[in-house]
C-alpha positions in Angstrom: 0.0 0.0 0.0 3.1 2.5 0.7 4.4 1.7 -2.1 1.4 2.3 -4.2 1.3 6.0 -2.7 4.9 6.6 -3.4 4.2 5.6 -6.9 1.0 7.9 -7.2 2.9 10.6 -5.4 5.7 10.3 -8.3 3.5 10.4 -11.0 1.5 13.2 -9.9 4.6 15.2 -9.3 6.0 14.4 -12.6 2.6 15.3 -14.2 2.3 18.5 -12.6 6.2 19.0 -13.5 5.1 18.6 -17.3 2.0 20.7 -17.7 4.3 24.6 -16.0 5.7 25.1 -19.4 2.7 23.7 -21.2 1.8 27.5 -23.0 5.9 28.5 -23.7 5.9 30.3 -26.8 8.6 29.0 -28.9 11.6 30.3 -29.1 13.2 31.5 -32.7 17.4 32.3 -32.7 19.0 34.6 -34.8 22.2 36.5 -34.6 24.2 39.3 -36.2 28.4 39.5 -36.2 31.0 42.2 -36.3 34.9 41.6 -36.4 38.0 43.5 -36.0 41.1 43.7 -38.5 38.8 43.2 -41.3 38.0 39.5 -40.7 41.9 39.2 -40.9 43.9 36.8 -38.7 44.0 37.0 -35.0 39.9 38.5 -35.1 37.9 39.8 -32.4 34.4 38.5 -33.5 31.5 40.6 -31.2 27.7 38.4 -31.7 24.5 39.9 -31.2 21.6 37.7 -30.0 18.8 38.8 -31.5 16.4 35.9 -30.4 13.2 36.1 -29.1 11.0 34.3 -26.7 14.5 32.5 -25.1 15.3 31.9 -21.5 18.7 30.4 -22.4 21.6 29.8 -25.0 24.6 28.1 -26.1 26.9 29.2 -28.9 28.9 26.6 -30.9 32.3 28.7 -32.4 33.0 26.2 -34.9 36.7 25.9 -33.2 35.1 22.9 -30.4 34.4 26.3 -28.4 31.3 27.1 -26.6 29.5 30.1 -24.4 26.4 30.3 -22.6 26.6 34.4 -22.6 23.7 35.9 -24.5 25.8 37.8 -26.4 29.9 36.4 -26.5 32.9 37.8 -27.9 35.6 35.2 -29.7 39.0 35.1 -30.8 39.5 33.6 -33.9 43.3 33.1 -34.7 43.2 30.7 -37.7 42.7 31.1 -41.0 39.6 29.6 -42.0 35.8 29.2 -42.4 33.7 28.5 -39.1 30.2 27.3 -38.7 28.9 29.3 -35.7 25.7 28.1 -34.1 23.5 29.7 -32.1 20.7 27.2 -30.0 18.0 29.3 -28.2 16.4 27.6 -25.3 12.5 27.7 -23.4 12.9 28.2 -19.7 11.8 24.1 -19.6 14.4 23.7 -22.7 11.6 21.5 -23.8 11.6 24.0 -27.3 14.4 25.4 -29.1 15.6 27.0 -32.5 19.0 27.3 -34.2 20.8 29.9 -36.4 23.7 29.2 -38.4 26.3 31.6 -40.1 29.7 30.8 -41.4 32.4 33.4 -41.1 35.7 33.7 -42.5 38.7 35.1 -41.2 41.1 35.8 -43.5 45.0 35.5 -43.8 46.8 39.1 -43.0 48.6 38.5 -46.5 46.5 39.0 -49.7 
């Protein structure tokens, strides 16, 4: 009989736990960049969130970096293209969208 009321108990929490973020809008992510040096090698890349309905983020730099800030700053030192990614998240991280951009940084010599 305990053990039947634990269970209960648990499932009503959980049920209850699932229905707080039932009316979350959902989240969309999109971002704008600005560099230093020209986009030349070592570059100071500044990101602007402009997401809406998120409660949280993570930003992929395309160099196995990552930030939670809402809106980073990263070094780029090599020469190359980078997938950045942007993933915007619900307070219950239940929802969320992604925005993609590739930037290159360029070498100093052209």
């Amino acid at each position: 009989m305990i053990l039947c009321r634990n269970i209960l108990f648990v499932f009503c929490l959980v049920m209850i736990a699932s229905g707080c973020y039932e009316n979350e809008p959902v989240p969309t992510a999109a971002f704008t960049f600005s560099g230093d040096n020209e986009f030349k090698a070592p570059c100071n890349v500044k990101f602007t969130n402009q997401s809406t309905n998120a409660f949280s983020y993570t930003w992929y730099f395309g160099d196995d970096s990552t930030s939670a800030d809402t809106n980073p700053a990263h070094r780029y030192v090599a020469v190359r293209k980078y997938l950045v990614e942007l993933r915007a998240y619900t307070q219950s991280r239940r929802e969320w969208a992604s925005w993609r951009e590739v930037i290159t940084i360029r070498d100093t010599v052209e």
